[in-house]
C-alpha positions in Angstrom: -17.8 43.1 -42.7 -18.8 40.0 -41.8 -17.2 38.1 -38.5 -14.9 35.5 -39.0 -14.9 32.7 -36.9 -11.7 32.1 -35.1 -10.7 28.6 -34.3 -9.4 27.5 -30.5 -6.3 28.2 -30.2 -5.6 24.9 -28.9 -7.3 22.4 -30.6 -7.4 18.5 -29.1 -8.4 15.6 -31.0 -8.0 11.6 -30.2 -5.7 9.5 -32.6 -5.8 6.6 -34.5 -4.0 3.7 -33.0 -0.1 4.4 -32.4 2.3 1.5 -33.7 3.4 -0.3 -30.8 7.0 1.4 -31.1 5.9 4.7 -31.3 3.3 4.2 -28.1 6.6 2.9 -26.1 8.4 5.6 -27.2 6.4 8.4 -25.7 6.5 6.3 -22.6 10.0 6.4 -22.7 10.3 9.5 -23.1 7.8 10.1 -19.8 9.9 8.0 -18.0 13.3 10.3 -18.5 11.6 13.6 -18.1 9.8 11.9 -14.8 14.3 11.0 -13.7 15.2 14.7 -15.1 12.4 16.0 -12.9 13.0 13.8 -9.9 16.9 14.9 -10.1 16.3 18.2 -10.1 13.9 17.8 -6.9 16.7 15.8 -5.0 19.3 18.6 -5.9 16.6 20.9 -4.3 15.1 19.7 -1.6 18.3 17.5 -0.2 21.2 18.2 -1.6 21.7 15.1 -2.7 23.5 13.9 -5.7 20.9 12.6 -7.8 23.1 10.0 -9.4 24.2 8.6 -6.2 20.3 8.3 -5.3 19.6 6.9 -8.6 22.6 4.3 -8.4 20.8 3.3 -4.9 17.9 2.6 -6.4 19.7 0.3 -9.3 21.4 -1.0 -6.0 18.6 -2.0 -4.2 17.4 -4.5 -6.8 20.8 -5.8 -8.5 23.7 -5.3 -6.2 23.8 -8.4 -5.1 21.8 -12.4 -6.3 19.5 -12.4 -3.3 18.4 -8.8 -4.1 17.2 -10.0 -8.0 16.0 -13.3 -7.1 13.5 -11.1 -4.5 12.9 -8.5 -7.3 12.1 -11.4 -10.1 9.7 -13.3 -7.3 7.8 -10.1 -6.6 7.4 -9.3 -9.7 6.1 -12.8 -10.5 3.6 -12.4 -7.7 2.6 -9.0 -8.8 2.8 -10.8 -12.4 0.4 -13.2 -11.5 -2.4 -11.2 -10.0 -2.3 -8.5 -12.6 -3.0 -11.4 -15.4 -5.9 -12.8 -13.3 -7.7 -9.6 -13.6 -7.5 -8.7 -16.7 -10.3 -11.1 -18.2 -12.5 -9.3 -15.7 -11.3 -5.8 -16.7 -11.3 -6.9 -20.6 -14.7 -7.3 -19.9 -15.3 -4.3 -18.2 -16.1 -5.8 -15.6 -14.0 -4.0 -12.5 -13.0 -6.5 -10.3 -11.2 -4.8 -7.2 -11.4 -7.8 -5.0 -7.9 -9.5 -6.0 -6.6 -9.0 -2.8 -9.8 -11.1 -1.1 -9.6 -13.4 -3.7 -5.5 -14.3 -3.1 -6.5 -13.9 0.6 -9.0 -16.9 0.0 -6.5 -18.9 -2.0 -3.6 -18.1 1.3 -6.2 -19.3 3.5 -7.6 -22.6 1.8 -3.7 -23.3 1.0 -3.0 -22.7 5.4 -5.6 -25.2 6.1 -4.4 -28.0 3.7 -0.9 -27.7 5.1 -1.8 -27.5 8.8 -4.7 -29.5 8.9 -3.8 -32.5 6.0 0.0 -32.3 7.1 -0.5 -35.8 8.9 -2.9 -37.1 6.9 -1.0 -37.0 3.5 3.2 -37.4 1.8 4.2 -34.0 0.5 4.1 -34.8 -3.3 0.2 -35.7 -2.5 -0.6 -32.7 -0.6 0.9 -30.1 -2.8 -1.6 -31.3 -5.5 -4.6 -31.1 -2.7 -3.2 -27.3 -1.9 -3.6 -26.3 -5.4 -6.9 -28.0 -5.7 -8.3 -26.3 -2.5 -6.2 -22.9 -3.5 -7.8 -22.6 -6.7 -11.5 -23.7 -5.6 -10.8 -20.7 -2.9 -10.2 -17.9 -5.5 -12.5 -19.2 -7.8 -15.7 -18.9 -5.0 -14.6 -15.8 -4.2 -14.6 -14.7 -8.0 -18.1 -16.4 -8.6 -20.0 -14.9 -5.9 -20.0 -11.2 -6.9 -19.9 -12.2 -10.9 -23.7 -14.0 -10.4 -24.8 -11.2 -8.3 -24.1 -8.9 -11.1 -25.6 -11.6 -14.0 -28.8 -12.1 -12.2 -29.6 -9.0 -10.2 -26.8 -6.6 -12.2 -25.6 -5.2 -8.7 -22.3 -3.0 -8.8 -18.9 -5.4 -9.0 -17.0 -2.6 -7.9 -18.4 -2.2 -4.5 -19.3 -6.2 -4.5 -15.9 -7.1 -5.1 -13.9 -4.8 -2.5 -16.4 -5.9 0.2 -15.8 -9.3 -0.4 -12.1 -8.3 0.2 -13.0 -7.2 3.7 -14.7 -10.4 4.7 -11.1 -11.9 3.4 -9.4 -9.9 6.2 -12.1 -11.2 8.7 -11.8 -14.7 7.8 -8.1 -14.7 7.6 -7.5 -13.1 11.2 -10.3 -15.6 12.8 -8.4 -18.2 11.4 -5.2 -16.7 12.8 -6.5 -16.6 16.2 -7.5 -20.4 15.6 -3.9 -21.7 14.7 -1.9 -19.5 16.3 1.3 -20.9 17.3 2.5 -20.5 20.0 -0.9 -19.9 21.9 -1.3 -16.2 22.4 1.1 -15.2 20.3 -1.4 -13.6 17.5 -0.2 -15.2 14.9 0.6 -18.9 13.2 4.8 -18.3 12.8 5.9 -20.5 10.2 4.4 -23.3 9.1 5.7 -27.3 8.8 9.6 -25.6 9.7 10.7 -28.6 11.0 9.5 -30.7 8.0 8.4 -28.5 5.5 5.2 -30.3 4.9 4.0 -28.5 2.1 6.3 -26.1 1.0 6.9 -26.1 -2.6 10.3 -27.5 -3.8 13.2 -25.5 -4.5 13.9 -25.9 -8.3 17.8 -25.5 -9.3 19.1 -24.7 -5.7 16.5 -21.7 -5.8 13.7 -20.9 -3.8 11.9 -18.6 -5.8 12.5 -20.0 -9.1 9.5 -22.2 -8.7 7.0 -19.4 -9.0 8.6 -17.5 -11.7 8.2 -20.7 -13.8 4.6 -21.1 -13.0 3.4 -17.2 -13.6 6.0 -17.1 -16.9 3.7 -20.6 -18.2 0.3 -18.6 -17.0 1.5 -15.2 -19.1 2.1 -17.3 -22.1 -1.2 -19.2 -21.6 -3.4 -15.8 -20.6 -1.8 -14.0 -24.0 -3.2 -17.0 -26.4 -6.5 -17.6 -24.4 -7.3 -14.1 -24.5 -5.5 -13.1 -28.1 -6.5 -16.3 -30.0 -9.5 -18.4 -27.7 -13.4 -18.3 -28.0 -13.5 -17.4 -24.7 -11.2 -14.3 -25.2 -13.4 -13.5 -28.6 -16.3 -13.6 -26.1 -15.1 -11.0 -23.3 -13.4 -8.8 -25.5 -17.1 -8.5 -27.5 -18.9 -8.4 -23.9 -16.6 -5.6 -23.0 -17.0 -3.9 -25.9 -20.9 -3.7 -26.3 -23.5 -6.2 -24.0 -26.3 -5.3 -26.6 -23.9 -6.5 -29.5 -23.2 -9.6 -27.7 -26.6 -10.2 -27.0 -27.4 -10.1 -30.8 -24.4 -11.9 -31.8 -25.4 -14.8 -29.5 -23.5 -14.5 -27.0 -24.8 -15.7 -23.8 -23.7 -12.7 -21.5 -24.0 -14.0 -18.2 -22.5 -17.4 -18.7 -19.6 -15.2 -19.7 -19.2 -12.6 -17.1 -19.7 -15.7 -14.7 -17.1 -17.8 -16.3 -14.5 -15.4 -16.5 -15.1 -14.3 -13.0 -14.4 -17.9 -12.0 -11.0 -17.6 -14.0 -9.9 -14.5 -12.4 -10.6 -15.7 -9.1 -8.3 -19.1 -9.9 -5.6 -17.3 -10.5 -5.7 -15.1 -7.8 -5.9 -18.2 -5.5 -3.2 -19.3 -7.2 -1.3 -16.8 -6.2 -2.4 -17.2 -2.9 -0.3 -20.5 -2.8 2.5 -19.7 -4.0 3.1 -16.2 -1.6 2.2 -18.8 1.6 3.6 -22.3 0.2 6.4 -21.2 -2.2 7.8 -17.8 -0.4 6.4 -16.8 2.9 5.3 -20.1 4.7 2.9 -18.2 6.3 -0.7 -16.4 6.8 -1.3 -12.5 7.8 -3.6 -10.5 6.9 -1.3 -8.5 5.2 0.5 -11.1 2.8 -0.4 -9.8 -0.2 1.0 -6.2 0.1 -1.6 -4.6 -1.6 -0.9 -6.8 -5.0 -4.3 -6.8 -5.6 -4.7 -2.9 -6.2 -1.6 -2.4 -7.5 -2.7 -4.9 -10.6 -5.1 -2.6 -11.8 -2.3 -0.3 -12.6 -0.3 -2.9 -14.3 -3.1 -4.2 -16.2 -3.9 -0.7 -17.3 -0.5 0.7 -18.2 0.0 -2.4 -20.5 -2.9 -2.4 -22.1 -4.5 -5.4 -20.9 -2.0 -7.3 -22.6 0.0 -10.2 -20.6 3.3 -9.7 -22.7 3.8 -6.0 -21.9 2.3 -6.4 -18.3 5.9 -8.1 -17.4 7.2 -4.4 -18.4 4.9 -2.6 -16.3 5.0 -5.0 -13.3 9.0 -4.9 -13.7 8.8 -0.8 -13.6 6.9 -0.8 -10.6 7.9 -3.6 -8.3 11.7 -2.0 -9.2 10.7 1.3 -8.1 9.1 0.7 -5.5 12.1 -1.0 -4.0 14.4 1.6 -5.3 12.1 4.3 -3.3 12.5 1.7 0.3 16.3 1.9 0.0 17.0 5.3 -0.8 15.0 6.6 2.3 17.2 4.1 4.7 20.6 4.6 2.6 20.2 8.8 2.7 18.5 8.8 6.2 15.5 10.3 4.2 12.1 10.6 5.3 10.3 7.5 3.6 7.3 10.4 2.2 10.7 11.4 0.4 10.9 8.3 -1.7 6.9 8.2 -2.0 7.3 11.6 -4.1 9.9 10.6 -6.4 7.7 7.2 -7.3 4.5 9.5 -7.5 6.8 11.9 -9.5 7.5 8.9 -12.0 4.5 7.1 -12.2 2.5 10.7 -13.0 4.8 11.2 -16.0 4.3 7.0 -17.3 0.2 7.9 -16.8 0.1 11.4 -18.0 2.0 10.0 -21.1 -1.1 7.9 -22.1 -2.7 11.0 -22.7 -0.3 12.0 -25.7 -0.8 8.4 -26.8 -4.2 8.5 -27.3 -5.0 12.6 -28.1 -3.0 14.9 -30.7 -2.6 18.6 -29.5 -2.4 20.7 -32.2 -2.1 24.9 -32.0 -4.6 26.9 -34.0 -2.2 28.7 -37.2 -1.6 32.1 -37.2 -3.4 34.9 -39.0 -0.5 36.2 -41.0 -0.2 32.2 -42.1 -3.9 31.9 -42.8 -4.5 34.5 -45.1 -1.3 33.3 -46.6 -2.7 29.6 -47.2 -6.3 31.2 -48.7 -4.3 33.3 -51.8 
């Protein structure tokens, strides 16, 4: 009798492309088994009532205007960096270095308004700023991007050292301008005459920024849907060897989009210490830089949906802050219940992109071979 061979009984196999409904609604779905989950860990571990901690989380975003005004303007900042890394990451090319590359934008911006605050109006220096801001980031971008086009070095490791001599740079310059002397840090900048600060637009402080990043997600969607440029890095990503054939001259690219990234993450850089914080640490960008490569990857590297994703973080994130003050939790409390929710949004990509299917049974076989 000869042996049969028995198929797996699981058998995994990638899919074709979801429609883009279907795609969102497995990650809905993740995202209510990840609450259902996190509820049943609050009954268990607190005795909490989970809707009470899931209404503090609502509350800690939209119980009151200031709250969503500062969850719109982090998201815009987180917004902001996560588009300027995605040319990079379309590429394939992993830059990790947003956060030196805001840091560089934060610190040109510092020295135009402390060092230019006598020497120009505001409406002239806030151009100067943005100048210098963007020049910054876009240094910062180009040095590891011709290291890699000329000598092919790792970006990765390239890029996050260039964050650390970001940190260096920023705290020497601290030490420089601190104000007053001794104090370890610069305080806020121009209070008295607000010597480049960026305006307040309708009454609202923040309302500035969210303008600017909602005109840069609109421009990064068409340059890198509908541009030469974003024909160019999507091909680069894809295949160098194709682009090489194809014409493409592969270095001038990875350079030029390196230089873009970089911008925009200076730009960023002014508008966290000119149109929000009014100051310089070491720590002003809060890890944005990181945290875009989640963004950018949850959405797809696609601007439009990156506002979803940057929304669902920022918003949990402060959610998971209140709830540990509100409940007298421990704050590693509210760290499980956003690593709870974010495994569920990532482990759903996997059903996105693989079918599962289990192996028939015998009885059904030798059914289907009559």
């Amino acid at each position: 009798m000869a042996n049969k061979t028995r198929e797996p009984l699981v058998h995994i196999s990638r899919r074709s492309t979801l429609p883009w409904y279907q795609s969102w609604g497995i990650r809905a779905c993740a995202l209510i088994l990840s609450l259902g989950v996190c509820a049943l860990v609050t009954m268990f571990t607190t005795g909490e009532n989970p809707l009470s901690v899931f209404g503090a989380i609502y509350d800690a975003s939209f119980s009151s205007q200031r709250r969503t005004w500062v969850l719109f303007q982090n998201i815009a900042m987180l917004l902001c960096v996560s588009l300027a890394v995605v040319p990079a990451f379309k590429m394939r090319f992993w830059n990790l270095g947003g956060e030196g590359q805001m840091l560089a934008g934060a610190l040109a911006t510092t020295a135009c308004m402390i060092c230019l605050r006598d020497a120009f109006p505001n409406g002239a220096l806030i151009p100067v700023m943005i100048v210098c801001s963007i020049a910054a980031g876009a240094l910062w971008g180009f040095v590891p991007a011709f290291f890699k086009a000329k000598w092919g070095t790792n970006e990765t490791l390239f890029t996050l050292m260039m964050n650390y001599i970001a940190i260096q740079l920023v705290s020497f310059f601290i030490i420089v301008w601190e104000m007053p002397k001794g104090a370890g840090q610069i305080g806020i900048i121009n209070q008295s005459t607000e010597i480049g600060w960026l305006p307040p637009v309708a009454g609202q402080k923040y309302l500035l920024n969210i303008i600017v990043v909602a005109v840069l997600t609109v421009f990064m969607f068409i340059y890198m849907k509908y541009s030469k440029h974003g024909y160019e890095i999507s091909v680069v990503g894809e295949s160098v060897r194709t682009a090489r054939y194809v014409g493409i001259k592969v270095e001038k690219v990875i350079i030029r989009t390196m230089v873009l990234s970089g911008a925009l993450c200076g730009l960023t850089g002014l508008l966290l210490v000119s149109g929000t914080d009014h100051t310089l640490t070491t720590t002003i960008t809060g890890g944005r830089g990181f945290t875009a490569v989640m963004v950018a990857w949850l959405a797809k590297f696609n601007p439009i949906w990156m506002i979803l994703t940057s929304f669902l973080l920022v918003f949990l994130d402060k959610g998971a802050g209140d709830i540990s003050t509100k409940f007298g939790l421990n704050k590693s409390f509210s760290d499980i219940l956003t690593g709870i929710i974010l495994f569920f949004i990532i482990g759903s990509e996997f059903f996105i992109n693989y079918r599962i299917s289990f192996r028939h049974s015998a009885k059904k076989e030798e059914t289907e071979h009559v």
